[in-house]
Each structure stands twice: as C-alpha cells, then as structure tokens.
C-alpha positions as a Markdown table, in Angstrom:
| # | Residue | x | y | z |
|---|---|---|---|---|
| 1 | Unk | 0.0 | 0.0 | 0.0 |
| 2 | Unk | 2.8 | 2.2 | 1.0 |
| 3 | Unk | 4.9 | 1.3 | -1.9 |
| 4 | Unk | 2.1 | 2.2 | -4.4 |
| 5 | Unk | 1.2 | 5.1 | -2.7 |
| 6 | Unk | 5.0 | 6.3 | -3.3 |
| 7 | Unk | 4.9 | 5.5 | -6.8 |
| 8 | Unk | 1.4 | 7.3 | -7.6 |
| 9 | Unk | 3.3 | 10.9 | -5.7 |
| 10 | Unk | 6.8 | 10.2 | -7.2 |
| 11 | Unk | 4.7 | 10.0 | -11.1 |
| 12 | Unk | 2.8 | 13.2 | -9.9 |
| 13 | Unk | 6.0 | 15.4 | -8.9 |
| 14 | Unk | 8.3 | 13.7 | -11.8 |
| 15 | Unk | 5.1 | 15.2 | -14.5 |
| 16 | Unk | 7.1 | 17.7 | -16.9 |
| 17 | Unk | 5.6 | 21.4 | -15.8 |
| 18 | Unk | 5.1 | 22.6 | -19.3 |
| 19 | Unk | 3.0 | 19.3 | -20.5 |
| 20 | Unk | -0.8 | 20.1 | -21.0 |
| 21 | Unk | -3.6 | 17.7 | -21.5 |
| 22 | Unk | -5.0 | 17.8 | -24.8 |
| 23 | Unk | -8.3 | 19.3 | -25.8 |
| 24 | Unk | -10.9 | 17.1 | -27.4 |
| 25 | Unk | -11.2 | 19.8 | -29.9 |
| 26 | Unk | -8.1 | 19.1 | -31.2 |
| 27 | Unk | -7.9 | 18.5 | -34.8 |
| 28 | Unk | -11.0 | 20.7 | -35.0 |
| 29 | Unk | -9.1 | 23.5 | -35.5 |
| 30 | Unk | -8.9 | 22.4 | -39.5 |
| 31 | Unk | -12.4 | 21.7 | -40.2 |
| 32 | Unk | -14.0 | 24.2 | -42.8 |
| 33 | Unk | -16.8 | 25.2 | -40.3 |
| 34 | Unk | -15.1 | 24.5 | -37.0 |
| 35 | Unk | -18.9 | 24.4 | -35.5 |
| 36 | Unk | -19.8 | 21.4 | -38.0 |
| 37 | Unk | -18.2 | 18.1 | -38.6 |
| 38 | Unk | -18.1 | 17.2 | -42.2 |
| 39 | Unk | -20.7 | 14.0 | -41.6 |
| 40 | Unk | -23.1 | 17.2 | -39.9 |
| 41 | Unk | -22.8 | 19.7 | -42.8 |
| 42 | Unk | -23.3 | 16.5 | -44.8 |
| 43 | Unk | -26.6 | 16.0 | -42.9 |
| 44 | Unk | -28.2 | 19.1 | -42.8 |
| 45 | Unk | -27.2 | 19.3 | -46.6 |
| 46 | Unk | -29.4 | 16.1 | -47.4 |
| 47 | Unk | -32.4 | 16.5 | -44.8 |
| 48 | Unk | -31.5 | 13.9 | -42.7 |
| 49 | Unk | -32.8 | 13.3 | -39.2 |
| 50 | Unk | -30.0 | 13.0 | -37.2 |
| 51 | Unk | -31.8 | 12.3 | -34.0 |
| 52 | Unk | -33.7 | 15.5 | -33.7 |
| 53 | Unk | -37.6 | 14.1 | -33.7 |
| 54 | Unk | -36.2 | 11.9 | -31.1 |
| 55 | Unk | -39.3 | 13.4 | -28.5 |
| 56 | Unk | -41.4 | 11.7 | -31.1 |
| 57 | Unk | -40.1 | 8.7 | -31.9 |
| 58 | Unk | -39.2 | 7.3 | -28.8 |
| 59 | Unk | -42.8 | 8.0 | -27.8 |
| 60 | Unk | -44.3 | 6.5 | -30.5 |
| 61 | Unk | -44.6 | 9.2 | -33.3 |
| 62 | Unk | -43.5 | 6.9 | -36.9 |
| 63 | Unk | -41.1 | 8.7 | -39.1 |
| 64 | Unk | -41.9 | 8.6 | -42.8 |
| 65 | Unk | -38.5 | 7.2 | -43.3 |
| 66 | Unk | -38.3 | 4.5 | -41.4 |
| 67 | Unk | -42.1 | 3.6 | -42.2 |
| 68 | Unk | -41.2 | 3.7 | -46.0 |
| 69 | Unk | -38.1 | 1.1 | -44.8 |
| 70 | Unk | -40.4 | -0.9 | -43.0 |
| 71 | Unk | -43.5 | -1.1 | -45.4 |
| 72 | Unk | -43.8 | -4.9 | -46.1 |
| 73 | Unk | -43.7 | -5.6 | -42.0 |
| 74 | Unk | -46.6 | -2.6 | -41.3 |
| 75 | Unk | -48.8 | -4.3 | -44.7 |
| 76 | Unk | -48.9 | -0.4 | -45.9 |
| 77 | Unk | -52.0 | 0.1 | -48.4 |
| 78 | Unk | -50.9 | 1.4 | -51.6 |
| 79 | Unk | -53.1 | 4.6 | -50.4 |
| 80 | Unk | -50.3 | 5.0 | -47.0 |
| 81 | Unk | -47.3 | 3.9 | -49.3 |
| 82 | Unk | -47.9 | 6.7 | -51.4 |
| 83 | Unk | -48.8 | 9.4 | -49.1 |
| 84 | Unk | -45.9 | 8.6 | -46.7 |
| 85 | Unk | -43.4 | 8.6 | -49.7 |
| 86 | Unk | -45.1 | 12.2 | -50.7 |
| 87 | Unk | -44.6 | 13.0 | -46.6 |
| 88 | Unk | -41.1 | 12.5 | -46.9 |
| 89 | Unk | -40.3 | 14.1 | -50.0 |
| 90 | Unk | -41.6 | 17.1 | -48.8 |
| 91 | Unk | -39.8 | 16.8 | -45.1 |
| 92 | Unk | -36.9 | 16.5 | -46.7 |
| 93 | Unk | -37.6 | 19.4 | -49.5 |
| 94 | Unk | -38.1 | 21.3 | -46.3 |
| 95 | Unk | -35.3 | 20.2 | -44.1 |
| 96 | Unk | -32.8 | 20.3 | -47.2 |
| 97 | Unk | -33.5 | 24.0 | -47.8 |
| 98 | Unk | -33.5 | 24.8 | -43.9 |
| 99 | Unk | -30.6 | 22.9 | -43.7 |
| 100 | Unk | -28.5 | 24.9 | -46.3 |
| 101 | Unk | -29.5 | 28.1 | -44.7 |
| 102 | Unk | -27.9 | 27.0 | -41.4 |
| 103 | Unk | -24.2 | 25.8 | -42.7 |
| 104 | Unk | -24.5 | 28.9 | -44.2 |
| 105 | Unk | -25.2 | 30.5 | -41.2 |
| 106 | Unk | -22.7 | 28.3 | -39.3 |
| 107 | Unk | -19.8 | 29.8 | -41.7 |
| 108 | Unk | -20.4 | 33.1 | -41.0 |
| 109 | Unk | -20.3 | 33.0 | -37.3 |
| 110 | Unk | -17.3 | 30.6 | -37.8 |
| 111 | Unk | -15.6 | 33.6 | -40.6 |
| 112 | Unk | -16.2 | 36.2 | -38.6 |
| 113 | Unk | -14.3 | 34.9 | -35.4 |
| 114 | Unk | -11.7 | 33.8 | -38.5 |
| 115 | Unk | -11.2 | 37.4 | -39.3 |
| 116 | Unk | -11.4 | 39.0 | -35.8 |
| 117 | Unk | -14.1 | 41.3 | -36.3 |
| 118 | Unk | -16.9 | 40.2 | -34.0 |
| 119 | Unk | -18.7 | 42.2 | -32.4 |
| 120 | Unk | -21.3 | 41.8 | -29.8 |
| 121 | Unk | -24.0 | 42.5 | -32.0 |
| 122 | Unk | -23.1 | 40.8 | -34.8 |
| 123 | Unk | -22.8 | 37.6 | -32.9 |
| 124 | Unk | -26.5 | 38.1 | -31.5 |
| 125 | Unk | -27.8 | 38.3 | -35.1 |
| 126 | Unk | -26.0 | 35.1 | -36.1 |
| 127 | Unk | -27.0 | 33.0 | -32.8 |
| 128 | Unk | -31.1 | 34.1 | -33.4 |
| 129 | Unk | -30.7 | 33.3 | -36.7 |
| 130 | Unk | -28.7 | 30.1 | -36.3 |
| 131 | Unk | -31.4 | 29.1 | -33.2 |
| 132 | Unk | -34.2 | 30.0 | -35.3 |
| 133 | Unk | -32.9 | 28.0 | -37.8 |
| 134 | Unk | -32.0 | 24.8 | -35.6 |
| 135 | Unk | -35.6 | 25.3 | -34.7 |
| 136 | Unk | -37.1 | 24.9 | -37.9 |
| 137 | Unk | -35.3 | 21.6 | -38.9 |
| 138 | Unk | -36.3 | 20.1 | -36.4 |
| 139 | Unk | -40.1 | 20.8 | -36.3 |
| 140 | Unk | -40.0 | 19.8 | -39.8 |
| 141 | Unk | -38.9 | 16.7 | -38.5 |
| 142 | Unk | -41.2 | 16.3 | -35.7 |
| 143 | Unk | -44.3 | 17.6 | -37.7 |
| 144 | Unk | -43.1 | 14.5 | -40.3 |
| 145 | Unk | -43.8 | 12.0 | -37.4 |
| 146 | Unk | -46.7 | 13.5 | -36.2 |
| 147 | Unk | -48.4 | 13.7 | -39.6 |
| 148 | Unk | -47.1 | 10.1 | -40.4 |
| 149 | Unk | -48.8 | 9.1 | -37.4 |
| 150 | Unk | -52.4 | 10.1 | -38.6 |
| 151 | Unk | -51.4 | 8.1 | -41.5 |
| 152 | Unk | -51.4 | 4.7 | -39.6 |
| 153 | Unk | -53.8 | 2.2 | -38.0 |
| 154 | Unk | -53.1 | 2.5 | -34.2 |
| 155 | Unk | -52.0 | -1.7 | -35.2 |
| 156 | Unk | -49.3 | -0.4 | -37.3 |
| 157 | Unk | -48.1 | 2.0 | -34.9 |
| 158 | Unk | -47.7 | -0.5 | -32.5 |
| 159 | Unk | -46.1 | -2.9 | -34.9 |
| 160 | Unk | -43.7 | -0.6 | -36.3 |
| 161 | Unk | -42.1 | 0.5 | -32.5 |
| 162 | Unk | -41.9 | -3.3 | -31.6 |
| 163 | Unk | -40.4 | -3.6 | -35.0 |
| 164 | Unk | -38.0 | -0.5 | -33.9 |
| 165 | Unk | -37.3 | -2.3 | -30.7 |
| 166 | Unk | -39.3 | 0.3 | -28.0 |
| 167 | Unk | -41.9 | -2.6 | -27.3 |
| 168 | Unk | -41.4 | -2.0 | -23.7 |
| 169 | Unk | -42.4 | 1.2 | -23.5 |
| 170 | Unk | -45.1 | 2.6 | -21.6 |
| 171 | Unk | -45.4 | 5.7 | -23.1 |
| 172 | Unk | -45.8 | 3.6 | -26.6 |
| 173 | Unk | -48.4 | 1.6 | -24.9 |
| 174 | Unk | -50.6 | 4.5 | -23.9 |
| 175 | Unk | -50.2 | 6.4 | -27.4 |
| 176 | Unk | -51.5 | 3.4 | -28.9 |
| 177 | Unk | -54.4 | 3.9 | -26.2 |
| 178 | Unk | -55.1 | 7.3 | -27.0 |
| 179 | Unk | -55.5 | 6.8 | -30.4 |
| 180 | Unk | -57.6 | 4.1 | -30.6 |
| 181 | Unk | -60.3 | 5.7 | -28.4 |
C-alpha cells in the first residue's frame, strides 16, 4: 500500500511542468466550419434526421423514413405507401432548404471569429438566426412523425415501435391507447 502510494506521488511530482492535456477539440481547429463536422454539414445538406424528432419517436410518433423502410412488415395500403413517400419528399424538400441556410449561417459566425471582427451585435444576429434555424429543422422533423402518425392504423403503430425495438415502452403503450379511443 505504502509502496504504491509512493509511486502514484513520485509519477505526480516527476510530471514535466510545461506538459498540458489535450483538448478534445483538437484537430478541429482544421475543419471548414469549425462548428460542424463534415458527416453534420453533410446531414443538414441532405435532410437527414439526425436524432432530432427523437421526442417523437421514442414516444411512439412513426417517421416517414423508417415507415417507408419498414412497409412490407406494417402491410402499408398502396393509399399509405404513397402518401408517406409524398410525406417525406416534402420533409426533406423542407429540411434540405433549412438545412443549407444554417451551414450557411454556421460559416459566417465561424468567418467572422476567423477574421477578428466580431462584435457583440453581430454575434446576436447570427445565434437568433442560427437558433431560429435549428428550430425549424427540427419541427419539420417532428411535424413529419406527427403527420405520419395520422397516417397509420393504431395496429401499425404498434407494430412498427416493436419492430424499432421500443416494445417495452409505456409511453408507446398509452399512445396506442389514446388513439384508438
């Protein structure tokens, strides 16, 4: 005990003084948008999800996209095939569009700390807009589930979040309820 005890101060005082530990940003430093990784700017750029109708998925909200993966298992009509593949061609019109306008806002608050001229006012402009912005994508998301919903027997609801693996949940369970009274 007393031997590792020594060994664990001795490592301590023997550090080097001018060693640092590294940030987790490191590396970032090169990225076109420093805010953005290149697999995010790719995302917003092609309307994908990325997590953000999460509130409604995990409570039992279908997204178009996965119901469109998943039509054989739900035993979609032709009637729900075609207006959840219209569904998400327009969420993702929507979130595309959206999407673009937000990298784009992500550069400039990223080029003007590049340049040094930021100014308090300038950086509230860019966070409203940028907030705004990060706002809209993902109600277009969220409005996708909700409206996919309406386009599904409570059955197929069901079927689709065991088939997504939530089975378990309770908060699935009493969706299902509300909708079928």
């Amino acid at each position: 005990m007393f031997r590792t005890l020594f060994c664990c101060v001795l490592a301590v005082l023997s550090w080097p003084a001018g060693v640092q530990s590294q940030s987790p940003y490191a590396g970032q430093e090169f990225r076109e948008i420093k805010t953005l990784s290149p697999q995010e700017i790719s995302d917003y750029l092609s309307g994908k999800g990325m997590g953000l109708a999460k509130a409604a998925e995990l409570n039992g909200y279908p997204g178009p996209a996965h119901v469109l993966e998943l039509a054989t298992q739900l035993h979609l009509t032709a009637d729900q095939k075609a207006k959840t593949e219209n569904l998400f061609k327009r969420m993702q019109a929507r979130a595309i569009s959206l999407g673009k306008e937000l990298v784009e806002e992500e550069r400039a608050l990223n080029n003007i700390f590049a340049s040094h001229s930021v100014t308090p006012e300038a950086l509230g402009v860019l966070l409203t807009r940028i907030a705004k912005l990060q706002g809209q994508v993902r109600q277009v998301h969220l409005e996708a589930h909700l409206e996919q919903t309406a386009l599904l027997t409570p059955e197929q609801v069901g079927n689709y979040n065991r088939l997504r693996g939530y089975a378990t949940s309770a908060s699935n369970d009493s969706h299902e309820q509300r909708r079928a009274t």
